[in-house]
N, C-alpha and C positions, 0 to 999 in steps of 0.2 A: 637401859634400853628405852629409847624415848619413840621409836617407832615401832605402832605395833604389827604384833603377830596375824599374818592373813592365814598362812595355814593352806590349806587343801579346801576347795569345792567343788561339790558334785553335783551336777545339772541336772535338771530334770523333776518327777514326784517320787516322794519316797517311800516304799513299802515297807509293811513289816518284815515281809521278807527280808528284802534290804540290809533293813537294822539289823536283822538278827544275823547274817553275811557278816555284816560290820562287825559287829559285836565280838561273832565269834573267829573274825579273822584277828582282832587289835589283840583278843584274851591267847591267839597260839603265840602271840608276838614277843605275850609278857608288859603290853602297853596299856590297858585297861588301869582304867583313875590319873591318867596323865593324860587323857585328851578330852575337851571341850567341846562341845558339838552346841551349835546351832544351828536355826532356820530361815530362810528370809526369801523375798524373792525380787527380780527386778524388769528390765526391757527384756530379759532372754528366758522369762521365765523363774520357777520356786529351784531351789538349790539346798543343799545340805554344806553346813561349814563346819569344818573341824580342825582343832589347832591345839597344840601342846602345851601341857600347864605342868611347869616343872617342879620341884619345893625349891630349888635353887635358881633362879633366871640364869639364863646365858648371856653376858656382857656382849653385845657389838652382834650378835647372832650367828657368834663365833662356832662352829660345829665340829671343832678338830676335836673335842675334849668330849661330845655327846655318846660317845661306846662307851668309855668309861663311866660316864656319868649315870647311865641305865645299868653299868654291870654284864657288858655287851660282851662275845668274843665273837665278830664276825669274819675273823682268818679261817675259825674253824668249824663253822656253823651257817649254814642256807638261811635258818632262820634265826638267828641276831645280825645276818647283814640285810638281812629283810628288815629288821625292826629297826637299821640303824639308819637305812633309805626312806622310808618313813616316816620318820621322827625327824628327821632332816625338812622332809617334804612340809610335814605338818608348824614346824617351824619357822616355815620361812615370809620375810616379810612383803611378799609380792601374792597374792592367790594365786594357787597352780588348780585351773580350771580342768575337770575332766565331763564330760558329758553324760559317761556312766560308773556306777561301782569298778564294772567290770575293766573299763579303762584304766582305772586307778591302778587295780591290782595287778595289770599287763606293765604298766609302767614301772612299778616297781621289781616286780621278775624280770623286766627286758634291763634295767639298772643293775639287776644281779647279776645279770649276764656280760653287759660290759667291764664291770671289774673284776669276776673271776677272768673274764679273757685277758685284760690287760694289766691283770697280776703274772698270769704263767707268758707273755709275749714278751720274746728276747727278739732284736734285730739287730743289723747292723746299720748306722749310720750311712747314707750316701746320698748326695743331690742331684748327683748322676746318673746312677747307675742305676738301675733296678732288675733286681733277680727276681726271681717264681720257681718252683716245683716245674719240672717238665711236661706236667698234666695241662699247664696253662701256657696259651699264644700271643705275640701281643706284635699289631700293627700299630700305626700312630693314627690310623681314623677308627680305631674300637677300642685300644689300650687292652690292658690285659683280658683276656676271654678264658673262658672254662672250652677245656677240647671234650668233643660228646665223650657221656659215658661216668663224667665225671662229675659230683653233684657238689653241692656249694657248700654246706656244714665240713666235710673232713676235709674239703682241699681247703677251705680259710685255715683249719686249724693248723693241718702241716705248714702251712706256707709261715703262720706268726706263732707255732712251737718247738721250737729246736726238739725239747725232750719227746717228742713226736718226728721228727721228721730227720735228726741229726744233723741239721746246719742251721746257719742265721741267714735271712734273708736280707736285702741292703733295701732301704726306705727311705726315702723322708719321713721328716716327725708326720706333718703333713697326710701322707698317703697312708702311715702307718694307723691313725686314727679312724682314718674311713675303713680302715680291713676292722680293727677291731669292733668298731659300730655298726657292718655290717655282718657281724658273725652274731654277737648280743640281736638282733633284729631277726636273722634267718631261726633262731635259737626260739624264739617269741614267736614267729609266725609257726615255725612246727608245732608247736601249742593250742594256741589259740587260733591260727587262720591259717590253714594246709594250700588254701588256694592261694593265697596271697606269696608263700613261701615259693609255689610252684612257679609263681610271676616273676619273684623276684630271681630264680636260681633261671628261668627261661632266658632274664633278659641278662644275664651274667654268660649266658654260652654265644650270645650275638653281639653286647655292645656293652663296656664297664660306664656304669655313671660316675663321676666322679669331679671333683674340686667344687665350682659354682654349681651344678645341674647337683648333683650329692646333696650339697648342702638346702636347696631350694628344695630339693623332691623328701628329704626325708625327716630335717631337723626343724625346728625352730629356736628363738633366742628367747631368754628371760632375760629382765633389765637392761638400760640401757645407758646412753652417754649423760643423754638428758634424765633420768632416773635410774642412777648403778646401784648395782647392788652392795650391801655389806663389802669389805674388803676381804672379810674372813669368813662369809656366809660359801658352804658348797654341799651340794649336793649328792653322794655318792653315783656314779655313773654320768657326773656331770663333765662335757666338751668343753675346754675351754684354750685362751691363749694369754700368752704372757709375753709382753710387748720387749723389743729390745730396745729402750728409749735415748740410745748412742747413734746418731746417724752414723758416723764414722764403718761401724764395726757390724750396723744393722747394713750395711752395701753388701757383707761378703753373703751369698746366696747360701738359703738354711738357718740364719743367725737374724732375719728381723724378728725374730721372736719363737715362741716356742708352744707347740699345742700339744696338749695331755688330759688326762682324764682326770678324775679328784675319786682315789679309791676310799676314801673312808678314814677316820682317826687320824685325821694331819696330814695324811702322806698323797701322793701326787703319783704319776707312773712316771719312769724311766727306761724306757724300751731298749736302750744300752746298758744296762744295768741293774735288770728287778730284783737286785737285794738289797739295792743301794736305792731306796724310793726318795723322791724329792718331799720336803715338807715345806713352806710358802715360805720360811726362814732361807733353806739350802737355795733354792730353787731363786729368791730374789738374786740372792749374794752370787750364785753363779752367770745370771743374767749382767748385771755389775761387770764383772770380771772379765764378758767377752771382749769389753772395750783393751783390757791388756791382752791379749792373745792376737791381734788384730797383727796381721803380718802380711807380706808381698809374696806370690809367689808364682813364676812364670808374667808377668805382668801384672797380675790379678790380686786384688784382696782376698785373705786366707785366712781361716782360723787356725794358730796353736793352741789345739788342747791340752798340752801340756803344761802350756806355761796357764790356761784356765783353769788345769785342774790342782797344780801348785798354790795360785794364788788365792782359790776359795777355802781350800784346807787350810792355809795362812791366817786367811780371816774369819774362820770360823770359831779356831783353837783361842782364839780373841773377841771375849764379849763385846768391849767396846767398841771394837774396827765394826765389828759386825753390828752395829746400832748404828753408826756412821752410815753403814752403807745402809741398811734398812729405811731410815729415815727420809731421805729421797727414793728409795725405791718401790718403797708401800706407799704409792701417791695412784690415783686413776692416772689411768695412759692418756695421753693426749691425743685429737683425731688423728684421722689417716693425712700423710703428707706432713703433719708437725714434729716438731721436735723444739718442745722448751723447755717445761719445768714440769711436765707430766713424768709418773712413775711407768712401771712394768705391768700395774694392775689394771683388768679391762673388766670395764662395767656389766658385761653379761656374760651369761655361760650357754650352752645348748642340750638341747634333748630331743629325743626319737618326739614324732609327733605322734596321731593316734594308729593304731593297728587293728583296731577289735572289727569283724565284718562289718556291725551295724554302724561302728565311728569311724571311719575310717579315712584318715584322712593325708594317707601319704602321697606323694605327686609319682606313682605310676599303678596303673589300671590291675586291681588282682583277678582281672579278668581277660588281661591282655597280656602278651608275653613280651608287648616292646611299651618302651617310655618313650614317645614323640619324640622327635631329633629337630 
């Protein structure tokens, strides 16, 4: 690992108080004698920096293998997926700036929050079509709305848990991410900020934010084209997408690529499939593969998942086919509009911004019931 470690920092002066917060949150985690802490300060002010010191490095700031590597089980435990988001964070080679303690620790529960949700979220597949629970209305100048009466936690859940609700709902991959980012978020504001929660379920009964207005009001990006990150660096709860670098096969709508969350220990969400999780192996090699399913149909380019889900099990059952195709497909994506020798992989991923009253820095008012239009 020839690039180092930036880890986590926390802005501002530090108390003893603080410390001893720090302290005795790293010691319930189990991470106490595996983190570094310094001091320093710069134009924005003194900061606290902390970052992970493993007895074994992690090659490439690879994080599929870091549960096991701590002795983790966070399938079944609040707090080893707590310490496994963490140890990710404090790992990683870009600083992830927080302003307070308390931001820190919001981040990391709102990360909880996103992958238990989009662990239990099953949906159905559709570009077209969009269902809801009959609790929700939907025009094309508000999109979907909550009808009074009905509040934002249990209808997100119905709507993306079958074993709740007894049906699938049809999504895009797309749309399906903003439901689960905004249930991890409502999840965190009942917590930590009741009025903000109240803003956000207000503005969900008059107007759904969603695609670019979503992404600008609530998230921010790490890394970039011109500074990507690790190929294999992810952060539990981290948004991210996976380019389909086929023009051909990236025209049929739903197939230019593919957005998912990164739940932890290698594995990816699959909202058609949560038992069957993608791991950045399955998930390249089926990206690969859209290009044979690419078929005609009514005039229009179509995907056979049939014949993509044939030809990935073909090459998977085959180490070598499957290095073949890895090879090209573990490359950075190329920009928007190209298409030449770039892979599937995109140089940053996303996360909630901040939440906490004092930090608070999401793009609609938790004092207001509407986000500008």
């Amino acid at each position: 690992m020839t690039t180092p470690i930036a880890g986590v920092r926390v802005r501002g002066a530090w108390s003893d108080e603080q410390q001893s917060r720090w302290i005795t949150w790293l010691t319930g985690l189990g991470l106490t004698g595996l983190v570094i802490q310094d001091a320093g300060a710069d134009g924005q002010g003194p900061w606290q920096r902390f970052r992970l010191s493993l007895p074994d490095p992690i090659s490439d700031f690879d994080t599929a293998g870091l549960a096991r590597m701590l002795n983790l089980s966070p399938d079944d435990s609040d707090r080893d997926l707590d310490a496994e988001i963490l140890a990710a964070l404090l790992l990683s080679p870009l600083a992830f700036d927080f302003p307070s303690l308390d931001e820190c620790v919001s981040a990391v529960r709102l990360r909880r929050h996103i992958v238990q949700t989009g662990r239990r979220t099953v949906l159905a597949f559709d570009t077209e079509q969009a269902e809801r629970p009959d609790y929700w209305s939907w025009t094309e100048a508000t999109g979907f709305i909550l009808l009074p009466g009905h509040d934002l936690i249990p209808s997100l859940e119905q709507t993306l848990w079958p074993d709740l609700s007894g049906r699938q709902y049809s999504f895009s991959c797309y749309r399906a991410t903003e439901y689960v980012l905004l249930l991890g978020l409502a999840k965190e504001l009942r917590d930590s900020h009741p009025a903000a929660l109240d803003a956000l379920q207000a503005q969900w009964h008059v107007k759904a934010i969603q695609s670019g207005p979503f992404h600008d009001a609530f998230l921010h990006e790490y890394g970039s084209l011109q500074a990507p990150l690790p190929f294999r660096y992810y952060v539990p709860g981290d948004r991210l997408w996976f380019r389909n670098p086929h023009e051909p096969s990236a025209c049929v709508e739903g197939y230019e690529g593919s957005w998912v969350f990164y739940l932890g220990q290698g594995h990816f969400t699959n909202f058609w499939k949560p038992d069957q999780p993608y791991t950045l192996r399955s998930k390249c090699v089926e990206l690969y593969h859209w290009r044979d399913g690419l078929a005609q149909k009514n005039g229009r380019p179509w995907m056979d998942e049939s014949i993509v889900e044939a030809r990935v099990a073909q090459t998977l059952a085959d180490p070598a086919a499957t290095q073949r195709i890895l090879d090209p497909m573990m490359r950075l994506r190329d920009p928007a509009g190209v298409y030449a020798e770039g892979g599937c992989i995109d140089a940053s991923r996303e996360a909630v911004r901040c939440v906490r009253p004092e930090t608070w820095s999401l793009g609609l008012s938790p004092k207001a019931s509407l986000l500008a239009s």
